[in-house]
Kinemage of the C-alpha trace (Angstrom):
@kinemage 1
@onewidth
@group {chain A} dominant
@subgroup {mainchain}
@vectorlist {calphas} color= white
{ca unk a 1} P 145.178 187.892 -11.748
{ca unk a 2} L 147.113 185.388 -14.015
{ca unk a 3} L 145.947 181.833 -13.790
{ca unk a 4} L 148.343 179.386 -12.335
{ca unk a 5} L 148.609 175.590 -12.020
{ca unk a 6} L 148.862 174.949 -8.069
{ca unk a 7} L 151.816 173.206 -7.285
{ca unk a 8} L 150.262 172.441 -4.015
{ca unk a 9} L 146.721 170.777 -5.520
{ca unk a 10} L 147.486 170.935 -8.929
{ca unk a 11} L 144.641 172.359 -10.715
{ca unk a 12} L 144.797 175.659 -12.810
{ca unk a 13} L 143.049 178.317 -10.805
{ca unk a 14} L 143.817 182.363 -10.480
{ca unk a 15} L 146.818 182.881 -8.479
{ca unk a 16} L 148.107 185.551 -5.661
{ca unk a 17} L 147.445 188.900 -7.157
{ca unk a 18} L 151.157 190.129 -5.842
{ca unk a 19} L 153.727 187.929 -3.663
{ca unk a 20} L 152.816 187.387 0.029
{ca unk a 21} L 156.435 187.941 0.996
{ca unk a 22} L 159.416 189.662 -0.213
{ca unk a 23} L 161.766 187.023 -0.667
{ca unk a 24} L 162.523 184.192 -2.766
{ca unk a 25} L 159.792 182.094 -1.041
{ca unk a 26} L 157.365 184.637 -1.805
{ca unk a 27} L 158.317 185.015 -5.598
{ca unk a 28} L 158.105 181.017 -5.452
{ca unk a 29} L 154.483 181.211 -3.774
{ca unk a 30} L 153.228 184.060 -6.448
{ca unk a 31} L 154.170 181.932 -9.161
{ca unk a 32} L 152.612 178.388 -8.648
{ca unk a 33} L 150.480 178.886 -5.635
{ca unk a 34} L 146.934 179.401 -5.912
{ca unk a 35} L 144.552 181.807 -4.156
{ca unk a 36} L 142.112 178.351 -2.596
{ca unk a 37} L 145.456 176.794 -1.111
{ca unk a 38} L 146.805 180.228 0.187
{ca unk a 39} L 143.841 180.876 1.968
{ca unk a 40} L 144.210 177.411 3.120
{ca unk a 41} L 147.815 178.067 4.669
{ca unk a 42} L 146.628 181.321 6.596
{ca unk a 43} L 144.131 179.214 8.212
{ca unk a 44} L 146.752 176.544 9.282
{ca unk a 45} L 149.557 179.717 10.105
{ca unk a 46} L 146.957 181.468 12.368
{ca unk a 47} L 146.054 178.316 14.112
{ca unk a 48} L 150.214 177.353 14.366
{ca unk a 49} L 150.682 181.250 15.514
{ca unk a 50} L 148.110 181.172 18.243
{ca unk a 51} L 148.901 178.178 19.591
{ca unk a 52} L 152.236 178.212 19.912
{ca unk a 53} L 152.183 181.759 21.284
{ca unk a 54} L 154.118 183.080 18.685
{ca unk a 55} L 155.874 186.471 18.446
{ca unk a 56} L 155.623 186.992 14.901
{ca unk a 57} L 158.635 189.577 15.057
{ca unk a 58} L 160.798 187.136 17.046
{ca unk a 59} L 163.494 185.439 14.268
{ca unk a 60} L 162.931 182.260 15.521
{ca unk a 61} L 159.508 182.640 14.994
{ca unk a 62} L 160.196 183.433 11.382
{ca unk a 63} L 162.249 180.660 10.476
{ca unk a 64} L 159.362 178.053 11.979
{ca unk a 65} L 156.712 179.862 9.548
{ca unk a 66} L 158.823 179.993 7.000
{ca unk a 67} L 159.256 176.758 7.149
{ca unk a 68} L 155.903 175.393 8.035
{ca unk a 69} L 154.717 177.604 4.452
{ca unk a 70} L 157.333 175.623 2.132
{ca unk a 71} L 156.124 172.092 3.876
{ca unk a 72} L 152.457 172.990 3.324
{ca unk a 73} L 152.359 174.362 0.057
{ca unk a 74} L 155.446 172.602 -1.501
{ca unk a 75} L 156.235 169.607 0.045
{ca unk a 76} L 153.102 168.192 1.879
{ca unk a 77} L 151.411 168.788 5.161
{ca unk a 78} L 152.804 171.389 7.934
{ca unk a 79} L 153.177 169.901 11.190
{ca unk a 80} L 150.315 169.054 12.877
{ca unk a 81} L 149.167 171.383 16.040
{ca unk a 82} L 150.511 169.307 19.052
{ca unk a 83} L 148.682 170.627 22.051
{ca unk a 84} L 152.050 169.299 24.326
{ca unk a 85} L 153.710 172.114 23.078
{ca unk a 86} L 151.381 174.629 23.943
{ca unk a 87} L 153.093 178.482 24.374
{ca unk a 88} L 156.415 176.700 23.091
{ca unk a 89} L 158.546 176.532 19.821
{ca unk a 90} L 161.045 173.928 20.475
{ca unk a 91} L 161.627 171.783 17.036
């Protein structure tokens, strides 16, 4: 695996080994994300996905954890878990 300087922490450390998803995003996350702060983002995905009762084949679904990956690894925190949405999705 190439090394690659995280754009979410910043440090040079070996990256994905191939991208996560096959789209732009994915492409985006293979080349600047690395593999502590990907591991770091399934964590917070499983916990959003479980929570919130998500359907990971619904489309709405989608967009929310598509979302929630670009604001974690690229632009800061993902929303926080907010237990008074439990079993909802409503933004």
């Amino acid at each position: 695996m190439a090394e690659v300087t995280c754009a979410r922490c910043g440090q040079t450390k070996p990256g994905l080994a191939f991208a996560p998803y096959n789209n732009d995003l994915g492409k985006r996350i293979h080349a600047s994300i690395c593999q502590d702060c990907w591991a770091q983002w399934l964590k917070q995905q499983t916990m959003l996905i479980n929570h919130y009762g998500l359907n990971v084949r619904d489309p709405e679904a989608k967009t929310m954890l598509y979302e929630q990956t670009e604001k974690f690894l690229f632009g800061g925190e993902a929303d926080q878990v907010d237990t008074s949405k439990q079993g909802t999705i409503q933004w």
